[in-house]
C-alpha positions as CSV (number, residue, x, y, z in Angstrom):
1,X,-44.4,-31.2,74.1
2,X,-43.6,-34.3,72.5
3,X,-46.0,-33.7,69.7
4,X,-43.9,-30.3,68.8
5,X,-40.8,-31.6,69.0
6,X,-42.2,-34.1,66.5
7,X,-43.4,-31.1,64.4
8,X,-40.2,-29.6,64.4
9,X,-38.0,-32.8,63.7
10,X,-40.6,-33.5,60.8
11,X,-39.8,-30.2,59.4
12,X,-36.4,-30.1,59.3
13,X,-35.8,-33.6,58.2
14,X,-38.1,-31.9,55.7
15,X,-35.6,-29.1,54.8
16,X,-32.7,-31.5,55.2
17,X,-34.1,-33.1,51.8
18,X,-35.2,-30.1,50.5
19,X,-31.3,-28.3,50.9
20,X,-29.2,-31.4,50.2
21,X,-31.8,-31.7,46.4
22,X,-31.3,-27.6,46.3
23,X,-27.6,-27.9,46.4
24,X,-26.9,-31.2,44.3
25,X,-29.7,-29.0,41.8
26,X,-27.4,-25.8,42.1
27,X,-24.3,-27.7,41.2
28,X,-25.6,-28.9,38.2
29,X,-27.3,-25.7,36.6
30,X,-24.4,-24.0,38.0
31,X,-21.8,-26.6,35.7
32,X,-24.0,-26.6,32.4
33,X,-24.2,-22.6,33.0
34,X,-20.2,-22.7,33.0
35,X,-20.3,-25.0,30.4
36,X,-22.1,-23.3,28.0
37,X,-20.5,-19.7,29.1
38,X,-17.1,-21.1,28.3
39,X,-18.1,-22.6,24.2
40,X,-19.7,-18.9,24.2
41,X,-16.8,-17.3,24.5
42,X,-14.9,-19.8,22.4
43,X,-17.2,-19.5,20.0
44,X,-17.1,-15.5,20.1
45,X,-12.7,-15.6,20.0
46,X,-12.9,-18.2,17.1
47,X,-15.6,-15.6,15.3
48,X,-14.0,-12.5,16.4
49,X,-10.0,-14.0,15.2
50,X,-10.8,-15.8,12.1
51,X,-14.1,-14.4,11.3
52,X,-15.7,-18.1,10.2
53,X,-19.4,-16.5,10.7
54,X,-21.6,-19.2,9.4
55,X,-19.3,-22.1,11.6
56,X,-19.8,-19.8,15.0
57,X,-22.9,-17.9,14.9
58,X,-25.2,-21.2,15.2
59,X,-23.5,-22.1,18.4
60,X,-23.7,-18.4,19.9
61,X,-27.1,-18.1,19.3
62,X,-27.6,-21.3,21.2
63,X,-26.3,-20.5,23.6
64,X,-27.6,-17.0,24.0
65,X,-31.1,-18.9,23.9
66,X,-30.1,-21.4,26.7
67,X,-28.3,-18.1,28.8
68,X,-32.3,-16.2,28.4
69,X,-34.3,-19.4,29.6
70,X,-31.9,-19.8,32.7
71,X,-32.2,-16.3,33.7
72,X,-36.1,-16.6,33.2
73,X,-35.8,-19.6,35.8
74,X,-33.6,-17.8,38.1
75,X,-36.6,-14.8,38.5
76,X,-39.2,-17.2,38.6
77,X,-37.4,-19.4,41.7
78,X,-36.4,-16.0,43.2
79,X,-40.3,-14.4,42.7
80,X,-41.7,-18.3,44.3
81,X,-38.7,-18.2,46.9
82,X,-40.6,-20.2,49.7
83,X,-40.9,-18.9,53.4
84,X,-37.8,-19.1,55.8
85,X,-37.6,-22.1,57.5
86,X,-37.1,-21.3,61.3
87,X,-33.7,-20.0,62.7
88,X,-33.5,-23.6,64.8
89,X,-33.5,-25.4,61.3
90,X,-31.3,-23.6,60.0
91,X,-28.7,-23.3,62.0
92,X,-28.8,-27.3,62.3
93,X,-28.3,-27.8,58.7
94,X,-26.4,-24.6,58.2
95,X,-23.3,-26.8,57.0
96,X,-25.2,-27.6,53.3
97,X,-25.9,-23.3,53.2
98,X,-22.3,-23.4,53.4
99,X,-21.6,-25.4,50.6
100,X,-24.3,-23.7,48.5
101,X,-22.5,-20.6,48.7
102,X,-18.6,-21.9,48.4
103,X,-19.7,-23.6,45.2
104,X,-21.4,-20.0,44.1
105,X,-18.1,-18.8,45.2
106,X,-15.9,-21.0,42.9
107,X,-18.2,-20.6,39.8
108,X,-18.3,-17.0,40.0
109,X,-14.5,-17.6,39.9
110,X,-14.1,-19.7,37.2
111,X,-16.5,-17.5,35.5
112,X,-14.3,-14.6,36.2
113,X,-11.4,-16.7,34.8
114,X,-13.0,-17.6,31.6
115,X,-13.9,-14.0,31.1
116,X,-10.6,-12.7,31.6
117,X,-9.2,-15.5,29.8
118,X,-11.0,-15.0,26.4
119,X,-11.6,-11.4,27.0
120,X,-7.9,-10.6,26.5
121,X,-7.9,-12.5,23.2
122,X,-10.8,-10.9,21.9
123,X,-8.9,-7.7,22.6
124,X,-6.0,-8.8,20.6
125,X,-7.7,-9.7,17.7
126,X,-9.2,-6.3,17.8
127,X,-5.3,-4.8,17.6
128,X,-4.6,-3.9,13.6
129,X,-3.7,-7.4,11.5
130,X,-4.3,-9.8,14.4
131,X,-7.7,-11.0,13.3
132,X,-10.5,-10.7,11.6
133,X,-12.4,-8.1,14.3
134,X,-9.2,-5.7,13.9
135,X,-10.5,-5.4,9.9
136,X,-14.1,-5.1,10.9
137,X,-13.3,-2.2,13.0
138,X,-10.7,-0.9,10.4
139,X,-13.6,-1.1,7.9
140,X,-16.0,0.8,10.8
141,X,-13.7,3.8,11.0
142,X,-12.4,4.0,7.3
143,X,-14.9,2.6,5.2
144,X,-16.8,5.1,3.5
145,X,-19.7,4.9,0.5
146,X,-20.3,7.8,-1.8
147,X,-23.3,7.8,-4.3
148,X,-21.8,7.8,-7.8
149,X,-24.3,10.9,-9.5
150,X,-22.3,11.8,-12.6
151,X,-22.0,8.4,-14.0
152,X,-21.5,9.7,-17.6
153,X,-17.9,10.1,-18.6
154,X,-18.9,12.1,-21.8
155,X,-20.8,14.8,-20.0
156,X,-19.0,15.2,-16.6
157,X,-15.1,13.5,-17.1
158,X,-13.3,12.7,-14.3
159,X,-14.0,15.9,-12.8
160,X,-17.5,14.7,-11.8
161,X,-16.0,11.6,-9.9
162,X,-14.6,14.2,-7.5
163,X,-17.0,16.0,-7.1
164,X,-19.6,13.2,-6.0
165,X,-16.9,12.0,-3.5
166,X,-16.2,15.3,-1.9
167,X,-19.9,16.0,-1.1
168,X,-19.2,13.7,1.6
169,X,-15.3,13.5,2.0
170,X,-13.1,16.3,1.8
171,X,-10.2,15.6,-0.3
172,X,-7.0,17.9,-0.9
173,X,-6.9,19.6,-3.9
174,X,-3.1,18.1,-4.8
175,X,-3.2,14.4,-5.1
176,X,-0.9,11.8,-6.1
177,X,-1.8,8.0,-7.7
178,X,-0.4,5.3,-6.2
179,X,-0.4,3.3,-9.1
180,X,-2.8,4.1,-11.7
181,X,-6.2,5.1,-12.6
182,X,-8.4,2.6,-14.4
183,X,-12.1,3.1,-15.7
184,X,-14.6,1.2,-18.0
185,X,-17.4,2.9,-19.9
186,X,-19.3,1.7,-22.3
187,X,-20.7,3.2,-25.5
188,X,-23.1,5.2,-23.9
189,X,-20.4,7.0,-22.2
190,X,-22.1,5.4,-18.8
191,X,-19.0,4.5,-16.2
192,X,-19.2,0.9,-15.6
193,X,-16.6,0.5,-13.3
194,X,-13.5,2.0,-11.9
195,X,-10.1,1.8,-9.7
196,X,-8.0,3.8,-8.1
197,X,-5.8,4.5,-5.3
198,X,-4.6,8.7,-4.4
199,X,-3.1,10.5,-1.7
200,X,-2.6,13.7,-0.5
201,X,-1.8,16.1,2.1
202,X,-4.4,17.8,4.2
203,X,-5.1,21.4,5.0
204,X,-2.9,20.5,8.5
205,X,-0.3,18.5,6.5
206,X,-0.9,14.9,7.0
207,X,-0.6,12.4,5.1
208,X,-4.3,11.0,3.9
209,X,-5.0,7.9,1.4
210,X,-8.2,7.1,-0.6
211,X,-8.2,3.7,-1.9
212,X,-11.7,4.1,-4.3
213,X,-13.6,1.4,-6.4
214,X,-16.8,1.3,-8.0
215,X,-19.0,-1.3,-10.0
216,X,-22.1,-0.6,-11.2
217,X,-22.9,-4.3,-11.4
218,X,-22.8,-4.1,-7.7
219,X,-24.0,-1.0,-6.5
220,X,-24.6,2.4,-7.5
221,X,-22.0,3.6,-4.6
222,X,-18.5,4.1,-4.7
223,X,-16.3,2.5,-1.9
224,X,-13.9,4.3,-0.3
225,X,-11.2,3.1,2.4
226,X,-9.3,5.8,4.2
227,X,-6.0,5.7,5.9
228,X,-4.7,2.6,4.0
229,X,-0.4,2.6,3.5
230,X,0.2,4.0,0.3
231,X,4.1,4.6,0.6
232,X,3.6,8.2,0.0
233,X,6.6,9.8,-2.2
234,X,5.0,13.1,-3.3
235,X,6.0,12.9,-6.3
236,X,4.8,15.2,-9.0
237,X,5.0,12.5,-11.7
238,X,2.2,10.9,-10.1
239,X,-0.1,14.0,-10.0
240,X,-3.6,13.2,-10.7
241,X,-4.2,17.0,-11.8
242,X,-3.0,16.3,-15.3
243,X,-5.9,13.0,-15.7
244,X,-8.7,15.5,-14.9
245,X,-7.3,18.2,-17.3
246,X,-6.5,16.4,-20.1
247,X,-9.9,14.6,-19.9
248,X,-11.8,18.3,-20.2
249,X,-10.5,18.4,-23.7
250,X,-10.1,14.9,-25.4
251,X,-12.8,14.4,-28.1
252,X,-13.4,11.0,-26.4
253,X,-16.7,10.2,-27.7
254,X,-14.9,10.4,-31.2
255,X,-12.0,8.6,-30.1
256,X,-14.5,5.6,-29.4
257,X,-16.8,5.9,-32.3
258,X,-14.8,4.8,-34.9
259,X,-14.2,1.0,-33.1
260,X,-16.9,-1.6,-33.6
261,X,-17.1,-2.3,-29.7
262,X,-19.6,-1.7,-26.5
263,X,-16.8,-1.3,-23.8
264,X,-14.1,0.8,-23.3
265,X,-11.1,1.7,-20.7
266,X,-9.3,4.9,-19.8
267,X,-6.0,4.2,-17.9
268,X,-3.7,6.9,-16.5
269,X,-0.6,6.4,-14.9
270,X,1.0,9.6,-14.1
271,X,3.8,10.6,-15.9
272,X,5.1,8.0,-18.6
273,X,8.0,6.8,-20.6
274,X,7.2,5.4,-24.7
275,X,10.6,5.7,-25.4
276,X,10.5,6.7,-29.0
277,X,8.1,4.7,-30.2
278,X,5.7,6.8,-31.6
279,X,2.5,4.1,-32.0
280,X,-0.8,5.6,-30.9
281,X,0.5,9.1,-29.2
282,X,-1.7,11.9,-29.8
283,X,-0.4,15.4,-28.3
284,X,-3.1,17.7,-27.0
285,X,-2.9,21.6,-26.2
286,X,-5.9,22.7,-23.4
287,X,-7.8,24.2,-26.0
288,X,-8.7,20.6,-27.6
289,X,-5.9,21.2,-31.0
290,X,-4.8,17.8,-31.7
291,X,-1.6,16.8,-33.4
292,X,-0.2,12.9,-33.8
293,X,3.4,11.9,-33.3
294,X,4.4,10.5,-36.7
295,X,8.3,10.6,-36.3
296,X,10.3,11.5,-32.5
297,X,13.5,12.6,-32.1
298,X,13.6,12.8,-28.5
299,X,12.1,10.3,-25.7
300,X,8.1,10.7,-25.4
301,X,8.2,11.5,-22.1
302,X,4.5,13.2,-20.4
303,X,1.6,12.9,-18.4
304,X,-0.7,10.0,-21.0
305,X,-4.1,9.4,-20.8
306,X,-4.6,5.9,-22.6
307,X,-8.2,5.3,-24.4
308,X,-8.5,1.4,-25.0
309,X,-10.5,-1.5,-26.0
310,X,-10.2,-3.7,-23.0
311,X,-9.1,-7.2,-24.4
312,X,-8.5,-5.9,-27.7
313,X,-5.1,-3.9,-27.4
314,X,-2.9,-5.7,-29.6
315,X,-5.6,-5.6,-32.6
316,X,-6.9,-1.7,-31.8
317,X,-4.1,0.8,-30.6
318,X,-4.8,2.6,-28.0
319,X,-4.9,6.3,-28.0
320,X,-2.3,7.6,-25.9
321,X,-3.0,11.4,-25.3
322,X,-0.6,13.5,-23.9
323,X,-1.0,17.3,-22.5
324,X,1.0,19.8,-23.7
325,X,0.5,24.1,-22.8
326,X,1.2,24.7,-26.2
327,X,1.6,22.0,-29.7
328,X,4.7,23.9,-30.7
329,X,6.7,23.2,-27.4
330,X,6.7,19.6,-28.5
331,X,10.1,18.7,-28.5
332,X,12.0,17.3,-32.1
333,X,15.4,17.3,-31.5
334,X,17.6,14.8,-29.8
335,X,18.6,15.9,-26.1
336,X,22.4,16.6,-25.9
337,X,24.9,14.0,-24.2
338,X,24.8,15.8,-20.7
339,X,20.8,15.7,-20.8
340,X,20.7,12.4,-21.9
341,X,23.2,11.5,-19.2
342,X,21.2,13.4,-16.6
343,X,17.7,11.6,-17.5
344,X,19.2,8.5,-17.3
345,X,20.5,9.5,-13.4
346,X,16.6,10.6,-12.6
347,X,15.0,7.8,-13.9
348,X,16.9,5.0,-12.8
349,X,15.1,4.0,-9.9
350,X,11.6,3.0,-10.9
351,X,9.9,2.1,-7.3
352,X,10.7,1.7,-3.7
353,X,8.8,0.1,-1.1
354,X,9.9,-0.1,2.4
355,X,9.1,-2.8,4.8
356,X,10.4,-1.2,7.9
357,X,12.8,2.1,8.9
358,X,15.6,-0.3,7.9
359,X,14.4,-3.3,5.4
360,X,13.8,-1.9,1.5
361,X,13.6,-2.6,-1.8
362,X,14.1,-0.9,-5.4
363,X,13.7,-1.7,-8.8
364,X,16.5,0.0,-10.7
365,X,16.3,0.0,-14.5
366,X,18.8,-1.5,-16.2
367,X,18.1,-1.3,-20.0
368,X,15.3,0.7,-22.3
369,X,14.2,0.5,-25.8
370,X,10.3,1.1,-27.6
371,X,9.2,2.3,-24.7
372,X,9.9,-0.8,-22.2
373,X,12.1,-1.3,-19.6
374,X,14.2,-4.0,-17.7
375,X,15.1,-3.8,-14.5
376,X,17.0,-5.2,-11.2
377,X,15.9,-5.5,-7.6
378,X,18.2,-4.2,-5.4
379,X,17.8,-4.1,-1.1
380,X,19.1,-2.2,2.0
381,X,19.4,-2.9,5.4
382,X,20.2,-0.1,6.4
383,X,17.2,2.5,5.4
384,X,18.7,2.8,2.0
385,X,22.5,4.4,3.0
386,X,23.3,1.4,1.0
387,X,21.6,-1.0,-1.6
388,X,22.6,-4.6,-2.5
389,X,21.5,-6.8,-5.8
390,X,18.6,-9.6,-5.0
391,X,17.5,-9.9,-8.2
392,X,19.3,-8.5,-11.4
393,X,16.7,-10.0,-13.7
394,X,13.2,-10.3,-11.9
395,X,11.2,-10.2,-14.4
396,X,13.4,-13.6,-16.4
397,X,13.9,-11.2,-19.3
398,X,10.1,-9.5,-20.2
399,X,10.3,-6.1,-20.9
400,X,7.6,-3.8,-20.0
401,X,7.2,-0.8,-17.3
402,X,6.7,-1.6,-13.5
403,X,3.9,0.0,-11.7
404,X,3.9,-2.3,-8.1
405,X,5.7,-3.6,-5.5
406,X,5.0,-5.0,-2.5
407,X,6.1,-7.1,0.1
408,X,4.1,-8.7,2.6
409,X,6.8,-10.3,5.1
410,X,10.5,-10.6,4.5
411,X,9.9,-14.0,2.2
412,X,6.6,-13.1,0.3
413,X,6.3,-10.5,-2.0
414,X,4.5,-9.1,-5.6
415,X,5.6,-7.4,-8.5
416,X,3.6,-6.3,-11.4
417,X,5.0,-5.6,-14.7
418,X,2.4,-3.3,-17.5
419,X,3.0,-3.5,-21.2
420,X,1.0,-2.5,-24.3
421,X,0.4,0.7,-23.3
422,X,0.2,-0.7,-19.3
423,X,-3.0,-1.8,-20.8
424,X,-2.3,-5.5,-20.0
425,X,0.0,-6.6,-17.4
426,X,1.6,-10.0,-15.2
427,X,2.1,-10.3,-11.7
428,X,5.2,-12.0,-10.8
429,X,5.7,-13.8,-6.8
430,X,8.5,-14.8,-4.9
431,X,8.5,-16.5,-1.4
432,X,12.2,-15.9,-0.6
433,X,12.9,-12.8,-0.6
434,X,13.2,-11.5,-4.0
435,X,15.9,-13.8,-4.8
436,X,13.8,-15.7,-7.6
437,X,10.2,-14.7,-8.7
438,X,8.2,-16.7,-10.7
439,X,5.0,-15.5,-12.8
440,X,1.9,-15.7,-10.5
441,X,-1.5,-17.0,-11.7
442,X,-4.6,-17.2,-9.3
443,X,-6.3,-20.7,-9.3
């Protein structure tokens, strides 16, 4: 008798050392396990909020590696689990089984906590502008990438751009330009590169955006980002109809031959203002006759393709090609008093952009002459019942013709003036409001 109660007090002083080591061994893998759940998901906020990859991704994967090797332990201690001591030992030293599982209690807790915690950050930064996961996902659902197969602008135009991108995406057949279509080609007539930024309305009528750009020193795919604001106005002098038609007929592998250069630009606008100055404008019927401004009566007013040498615009003219139904509608004779009157009305305001329902802003021009422009910035408060003057000379006296405006918050915002043809252009900032802008260069 005495030799089994020996037995059985040797045994669980046994198991008395062998919990109180199991539960001082728990603690520990149980706090470095917190420890390095919690710099995970710091770690994973930090990544998915400010999107510093090369600064986070080191850590993660550390500590992914550490969170495989524990799990690997945990099945190997749970696979070599040893027998069950008896019921008498265990009820005796029942009190350390009870710690064991009130710490596993807390730390499932805290890891609850943590989870939660970071989990409902993460989420935020998935919410549009409030980190860098929201633009990831943005980029996800709207980025698109279109194979560029008609890549020469002598044989296929613009027409042939289109036609690539709606192989994949459907576009509606009447679209506007935000701001302006831009392309470099070189001799060859091979596209080198190109800009743009259209909307539309779809067969359902809703609004849809296509912010496109493609670089053949980067890929042969153009990039395409659906959905993006583009202040939609609908306006027909921003049809993009009239680029694709008058570049069926322009002789422009002619128009390029006779300058001693290997790159050249199209830029299209929309519908344009020269003002009388007649420098470069080449009217064009859609059967290819071709007849130049020399003298101009009335204010050249049309839908102008420009054909430039990039960098070279003040030493070669650009070709400014306008489409006309028929050469002898072109008009010679000065507009009366009540039509100049009523042009003037139409064309005062240049551009809006609207911050919110309420907040806005216009340009309103406040002078003309050759073709250029001044202008004043105006505001409402009110969503536009009534407009106040910010800025009556934004632009410190340069003439030229607006083709952007944006603002970014109610202190920050762009503008960008074109001249020479709106082959050239400056981008002014302000950071109060509009009140003062000064010319913006990127350093």
């Amino acid at each position: 008798m005495t030799k089994i109660r020996w037995s059985v007090d040797a045994k669980m002083g046994k198991y008395k050392q062998i919990t109180k080591r199991q539960l001082i061994l728990s603690m520990v893998t149980y706090s470095i396990f917190i420890l390095a759940y919690w710099i995970s998901f710091y770690e994973l906020y930090t990544l998915c909020k400010f999107g510093r990859f090369k600064n986070n991704i080191t850590i993660i994967l550390g500590c992914m590696v550490f969170f495989f090797v524990w799990f690997i332990i945990l099945i190997i201690r749970i696979v070599k689990r040893p027998a069950v001591a008896p019921q008498q030992i265990v009820d005796r030293y029942e009190f350390y089984s009870r710690c064991k599982t009130k710490c596993t209690y807390i730390f499932a807790i805290i890891i609850v906590i943590i989870t939660c915690f970071y989990g409902v950050k993460i989420y935020h930064s998935a919410i549009n502008y409030n980190g860098k996961l929201s633009w990831v996902l943005r980029d996800l659902k709207n980025n698109r990438t279109v194979k560029l197969q008609h890549t020469n602008i002598y044989e296929s135009g613009i027409e042939g751009i289109f036609t690539d991108i709606n192989k994949k995406i459907h576009m509606p057949e009447k679209l506007y330009v935000v701001n302006n279509f831009s392309l470099n080609f070189d001799s060859n007539g091979k596209i080198i590169s190109f800009d743009t930024f259209l909307y539309g309305k779809n067969a359902k009528g809703e609004s849809e955006s296509y912010l496109i750009s493609y670089n053949s020193n980067k890929s042969g795919n153009m990039t395409i980002y659906l959905n993006v604001y583009a202040n939609a106005k609908y306006n027909d002098d921003k049809l993009i109809g009239p680029l694709v038609n008058t570049m069926k007929v322009i002789p422009l592998k002619k128009t390029v031959s006779s300058w001693p250069c290997q790159h050249y630009g199209i830029l299209y606008s929309g519908k344009r203002s020269f003002g009388y100055n007649t420098n470069g404008i080449v009217y064009i019927d859609s059967k290819g006759n071709i007849n130049s401004a020399v003298n101009s009566y009335s204010e050249i007013i049309g839908y102008t393709v420009s054909v430039y040498v990039p960098g070279k615009e003040n030493k070669i003219t650009p070709v400014r090609y306008n489409l006309t139904d028929s050469l002898n509608n072109i008009k010679t004779e000065e507009p009366s008093q009540d039509n100049k009157k009523s042009s003037d009305q139409s064309n005062n305001a240049s551009d809006e952009f609207y911050f919110s329902k309420q907040v806005g802003y216009r340009l309103e021009i406040t002078g003309s002459a050759a073709g250029s422009r001044s202008y004043s910035l105006t505001g409402t408060t009110d969503g536009g019942h009534t407009w106040k003057t910010i800025n009556a000379d934004p632009f410190s006296g340069s003439l030229g013709s607006a083709v952007e405006m944006t603002f970014l918050n109610d202190k920050l915002g762009f503008l960008c003036l074109s001249y020479s043809g709106g082959s050239k252009g400056q981008l002014y900032r302000t950071e109060d409001g509009g009140v003062s802008y000064n010319l913006y260069s990127a350093k």
